[in-house]
C-alpha positions as CSV (number, residue, x, y, z in Angstrom):
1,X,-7.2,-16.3,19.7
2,X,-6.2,-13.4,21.4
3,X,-3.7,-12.2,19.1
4,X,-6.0,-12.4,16.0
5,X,-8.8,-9.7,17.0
6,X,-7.5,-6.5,14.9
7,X,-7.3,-3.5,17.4
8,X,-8.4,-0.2,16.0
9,X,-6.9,3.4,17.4
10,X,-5.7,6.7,16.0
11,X,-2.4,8.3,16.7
12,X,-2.2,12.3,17.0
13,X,1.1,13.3,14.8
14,X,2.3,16.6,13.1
15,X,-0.2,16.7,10.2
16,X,-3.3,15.5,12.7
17,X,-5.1,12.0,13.6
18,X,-3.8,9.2,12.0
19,X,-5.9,6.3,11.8
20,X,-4.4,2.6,12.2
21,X,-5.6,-1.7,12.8
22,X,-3.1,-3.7,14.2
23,X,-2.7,-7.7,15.2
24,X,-0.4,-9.6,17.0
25,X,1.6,-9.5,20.3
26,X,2.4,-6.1,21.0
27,X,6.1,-6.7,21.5
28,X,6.8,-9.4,18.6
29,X,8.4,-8.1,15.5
30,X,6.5,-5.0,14.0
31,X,5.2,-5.5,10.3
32,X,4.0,-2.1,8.3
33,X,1.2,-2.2,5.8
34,X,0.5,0.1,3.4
35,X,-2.4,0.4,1.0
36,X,-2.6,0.9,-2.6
37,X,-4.6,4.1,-3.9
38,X,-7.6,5.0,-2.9
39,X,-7.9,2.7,-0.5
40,X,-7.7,2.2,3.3
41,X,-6.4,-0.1,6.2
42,X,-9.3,-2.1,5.1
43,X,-7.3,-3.6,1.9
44,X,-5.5,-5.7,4.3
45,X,-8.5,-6.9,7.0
46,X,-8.2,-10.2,6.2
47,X,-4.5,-10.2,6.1
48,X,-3.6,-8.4,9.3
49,X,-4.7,-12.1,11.4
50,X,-2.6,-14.5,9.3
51,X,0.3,-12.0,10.0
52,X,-0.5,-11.4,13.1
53,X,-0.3,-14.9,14.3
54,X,3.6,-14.6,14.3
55,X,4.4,-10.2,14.4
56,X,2.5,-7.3,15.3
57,X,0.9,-6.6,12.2
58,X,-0.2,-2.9,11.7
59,X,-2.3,-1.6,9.0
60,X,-2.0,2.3,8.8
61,X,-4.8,4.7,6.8
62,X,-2.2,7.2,4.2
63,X,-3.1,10.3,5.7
64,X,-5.6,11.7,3.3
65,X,-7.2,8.3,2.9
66,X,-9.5,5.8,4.9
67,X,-10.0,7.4,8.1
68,X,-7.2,9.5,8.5
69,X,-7.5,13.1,8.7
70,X,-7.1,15.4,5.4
71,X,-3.5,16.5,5.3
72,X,-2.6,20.2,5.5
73,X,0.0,20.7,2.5
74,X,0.5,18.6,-0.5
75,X,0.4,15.1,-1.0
76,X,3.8,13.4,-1.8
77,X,5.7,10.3,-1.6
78,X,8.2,11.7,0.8
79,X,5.5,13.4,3.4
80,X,3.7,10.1,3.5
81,X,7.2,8.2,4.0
82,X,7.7,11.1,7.3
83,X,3.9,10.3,8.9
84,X,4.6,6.5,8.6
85,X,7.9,6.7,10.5
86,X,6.1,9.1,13.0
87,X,3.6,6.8,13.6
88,X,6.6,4.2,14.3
89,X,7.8,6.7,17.2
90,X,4.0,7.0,18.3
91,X,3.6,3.3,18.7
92,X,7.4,2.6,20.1
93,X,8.7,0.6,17.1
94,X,12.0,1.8,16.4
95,X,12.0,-0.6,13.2
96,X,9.7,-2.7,11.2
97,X,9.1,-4.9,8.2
98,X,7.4,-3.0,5.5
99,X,5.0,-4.3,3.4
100,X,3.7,-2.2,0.3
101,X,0.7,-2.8,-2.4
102,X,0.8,-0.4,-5.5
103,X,0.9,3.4,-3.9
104,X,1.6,1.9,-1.0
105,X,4.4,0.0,-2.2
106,X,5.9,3.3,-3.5
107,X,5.9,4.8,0.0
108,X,8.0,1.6,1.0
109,X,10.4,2.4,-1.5
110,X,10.5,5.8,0.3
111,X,10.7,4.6,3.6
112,X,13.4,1.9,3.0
113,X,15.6,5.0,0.6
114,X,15.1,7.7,3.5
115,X,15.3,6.1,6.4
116,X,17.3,2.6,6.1
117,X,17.8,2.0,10.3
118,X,13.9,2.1,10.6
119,X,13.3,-0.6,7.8
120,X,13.9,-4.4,8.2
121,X,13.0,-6.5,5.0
122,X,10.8,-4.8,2.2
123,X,7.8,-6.7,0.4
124,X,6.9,-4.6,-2.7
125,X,3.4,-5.9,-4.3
126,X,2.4,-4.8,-7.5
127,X,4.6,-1.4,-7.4
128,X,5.0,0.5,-10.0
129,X,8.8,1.5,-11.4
130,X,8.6,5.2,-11.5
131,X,11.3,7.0,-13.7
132,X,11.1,9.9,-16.7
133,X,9.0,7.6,-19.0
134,X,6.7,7.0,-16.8
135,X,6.1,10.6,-15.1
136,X,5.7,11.7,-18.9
137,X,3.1,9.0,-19.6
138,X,1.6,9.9,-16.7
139,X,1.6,13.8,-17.1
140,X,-0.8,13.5,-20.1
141,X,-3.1,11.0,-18.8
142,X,-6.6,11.0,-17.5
143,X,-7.4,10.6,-14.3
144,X,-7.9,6.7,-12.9
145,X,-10.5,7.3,-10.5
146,X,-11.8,10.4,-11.1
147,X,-15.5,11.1,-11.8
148,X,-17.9,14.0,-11.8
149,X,-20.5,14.0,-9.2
150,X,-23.6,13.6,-10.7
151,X,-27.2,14.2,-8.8
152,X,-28.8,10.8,-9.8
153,X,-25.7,9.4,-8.2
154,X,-24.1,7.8,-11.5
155,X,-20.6,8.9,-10.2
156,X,-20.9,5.7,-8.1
157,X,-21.7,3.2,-10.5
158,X,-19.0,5.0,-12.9
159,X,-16.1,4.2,-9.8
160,X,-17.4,0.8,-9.9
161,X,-17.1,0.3,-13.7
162,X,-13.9,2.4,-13.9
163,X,-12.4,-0.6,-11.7
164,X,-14.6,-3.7,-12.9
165,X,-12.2,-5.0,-15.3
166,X,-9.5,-5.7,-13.5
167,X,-11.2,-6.9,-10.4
168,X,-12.2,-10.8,-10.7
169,X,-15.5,-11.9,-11.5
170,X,-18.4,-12.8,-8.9
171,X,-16.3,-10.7,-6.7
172,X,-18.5,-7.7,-5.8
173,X,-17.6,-7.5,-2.5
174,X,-13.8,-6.5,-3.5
175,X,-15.6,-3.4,-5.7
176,X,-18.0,-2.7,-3.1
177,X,-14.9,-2.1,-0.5
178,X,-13.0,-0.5,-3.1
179,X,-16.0,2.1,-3.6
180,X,-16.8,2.9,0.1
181,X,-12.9,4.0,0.3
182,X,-13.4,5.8,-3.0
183,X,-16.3,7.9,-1.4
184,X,-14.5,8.9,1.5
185,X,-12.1,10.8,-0.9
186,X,-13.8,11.3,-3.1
187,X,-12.8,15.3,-3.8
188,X,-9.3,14.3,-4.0
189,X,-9.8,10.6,-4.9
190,X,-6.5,11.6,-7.8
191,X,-4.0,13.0,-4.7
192,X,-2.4,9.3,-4.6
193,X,-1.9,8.8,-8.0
194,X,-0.9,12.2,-8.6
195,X,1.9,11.6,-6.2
196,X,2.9,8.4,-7.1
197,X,3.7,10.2,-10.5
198,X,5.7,13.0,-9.4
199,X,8.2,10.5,-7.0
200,X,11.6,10.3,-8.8
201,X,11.9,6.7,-7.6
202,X,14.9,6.4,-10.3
203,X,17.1,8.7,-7.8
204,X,15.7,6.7,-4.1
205,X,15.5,2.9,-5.1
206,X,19.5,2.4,-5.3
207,X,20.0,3.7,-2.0
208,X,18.1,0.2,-0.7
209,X,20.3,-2.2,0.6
210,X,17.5,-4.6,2.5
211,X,16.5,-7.7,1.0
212,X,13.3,-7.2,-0.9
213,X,10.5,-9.8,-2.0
214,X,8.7,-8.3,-5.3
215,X,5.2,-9.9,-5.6
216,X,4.2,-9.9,-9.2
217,X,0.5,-10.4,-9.9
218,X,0.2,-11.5,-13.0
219,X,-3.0,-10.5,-14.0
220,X,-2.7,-6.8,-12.9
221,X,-2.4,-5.3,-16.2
222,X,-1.3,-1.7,-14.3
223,X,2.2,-3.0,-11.9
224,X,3.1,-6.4,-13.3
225,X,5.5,-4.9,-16.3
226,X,7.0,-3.0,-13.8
227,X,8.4,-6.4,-11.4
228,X,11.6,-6.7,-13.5
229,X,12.7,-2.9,-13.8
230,X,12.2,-3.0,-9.9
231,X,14.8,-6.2,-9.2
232,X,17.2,-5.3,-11.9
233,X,17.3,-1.4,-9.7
234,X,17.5,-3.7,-6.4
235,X,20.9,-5.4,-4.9
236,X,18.5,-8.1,-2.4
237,X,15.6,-9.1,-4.7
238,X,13.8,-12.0,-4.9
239,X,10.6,-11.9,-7.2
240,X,7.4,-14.6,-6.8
241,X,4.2,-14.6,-9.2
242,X,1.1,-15.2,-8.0
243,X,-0.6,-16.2,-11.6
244,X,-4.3,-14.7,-10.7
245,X,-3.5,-12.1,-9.0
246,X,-5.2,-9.1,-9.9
247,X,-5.2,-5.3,-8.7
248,X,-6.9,-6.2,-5.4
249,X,-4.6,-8.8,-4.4
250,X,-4.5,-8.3,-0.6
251,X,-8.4,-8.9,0.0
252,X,-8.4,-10.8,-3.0
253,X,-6.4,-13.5,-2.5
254,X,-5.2,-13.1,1.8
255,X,-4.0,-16.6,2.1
256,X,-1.7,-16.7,-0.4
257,X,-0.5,-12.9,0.0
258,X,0.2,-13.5,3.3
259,X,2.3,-16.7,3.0
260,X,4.4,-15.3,0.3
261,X,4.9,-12.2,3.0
262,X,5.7,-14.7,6.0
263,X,7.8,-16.8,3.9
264,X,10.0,-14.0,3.1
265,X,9.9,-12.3,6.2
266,X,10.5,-16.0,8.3
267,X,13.9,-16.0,6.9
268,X,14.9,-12.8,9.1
269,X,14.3,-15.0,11.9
């Protein structure tokens, strides 16, 4: 089908070339994806056709990650929340479904706080709650992905092990695409979280009055605590579990990721 070949391009915006993929009818409703840290359009290959049978589905690179360029000031929340909304104006979307997966999930929050006329329905996957107790938690903790290059090339096994244990088993090829994002970044692979951390989520999240789906993987140690605190700080929330869901869930599990997202977003229509 026509409509299911993911189109690759880059957009030129204020903080440089922004990389995106995209399926689906160019003028059918638009659907915003956004990737969990360190990782890249790519979290949502398999997804982007199943959406993309029924909206134009676009899956943007964070500036700073996948192939986007290196941004020129510090990474935050908010400055990620102004490049995704620019990137709306580049492509001619004046407003969108967004869908969010950990980081990205964050920036959704964001977008959906800052900039309500630009955001339809809001699917937040596996996003964390971000308030005082966890920025403190946070403030003393080591880093998630970081590792020390090493010259017999150890680093790379250490990303992989870092991450092994909450991936599911016999899936290599999730941790082998989780590491070839990780390398791209690899002197900043911390930027994401780092943000993520500093957002004051607590002050933004009541200002969203869309309806919201929160996808709660159950098996992702890391974001699933955080589901209820996120509907009891939302007016529109509706919450599914998706039992084996694990910190990968977008290539993990596609299928069922993106039905719970059409489901949800169907009912707009």
């Amino acid at each position: 089908m026509e409509h299911a070949v993911i189109r690759r391009a880059f957009a030129g915006l204020s903080d440089g070339q922004i990389h995106y993929a995209e399926c689906g009818a160019p003028h059918a409703p638009a659907v915003l994806l956004l990737h969990q840290t360190p990782r890249s359009w790519a979290e949502y290959r398999a997804v982007l056709p199943l959406v993309g049978e029924r909206y134009r589905a676009i899956a943007m690179d964070t500036i700073g990650f996948g192939d986007s360029a290196a941004p020129a000031r510090p990474a935050t929340v908010e400055r990620w929340a102004v490049v995704a909304i620019e990137l709306l104006d580049a492509l001619g979307i004046a407003r969108a479904h967004v869908v969010g997966h950990h980081t990205g999930g964050v920036i959704a929050v964001e977008l959906a706080a800052a900039y309500p006329e630009r955001v339809g329905r809001l699917v937040l996957s596996s996003t964390p709650f971000i308030d005082a107790a966890f920025r403190s938690a946070r403030a003393g903790a080591p880093g998630i992905d970081e590792v020390e290059r090493q010259p017999d090339g150890t680093h790379l096994a250490a990303l992989w092990q870092r991450r092994q244990a909450f991936y599911p088993p016999g899936r290599p090829d999730l941790l082998h695409a989780f590491v070839l994002d990780a390398l791209k970044v690899i002197e900043r692979i911390e930027d994401g979280h780092r943000a993520v951390a500093a957002y004051h989520m607590e002050e933004r999240i009541g200002r969203i009055t869309q309806p919201v789906l929160v996808i709660r993987a159950l098996a992702d140690p890391f974001a699933s605590p955080h589901a209820a605190a996120l509907c009891a700080h939302l007016a529109q929330a509706r919450l599914i579990d998706i039992p084996e869901g694990m910190v990968p869930l977008p290539d993990q599990l596609p299928a069922t990721f993106a039905r719970a997202v059409l489901d949800f977003l169907d009912a707009d229509h």
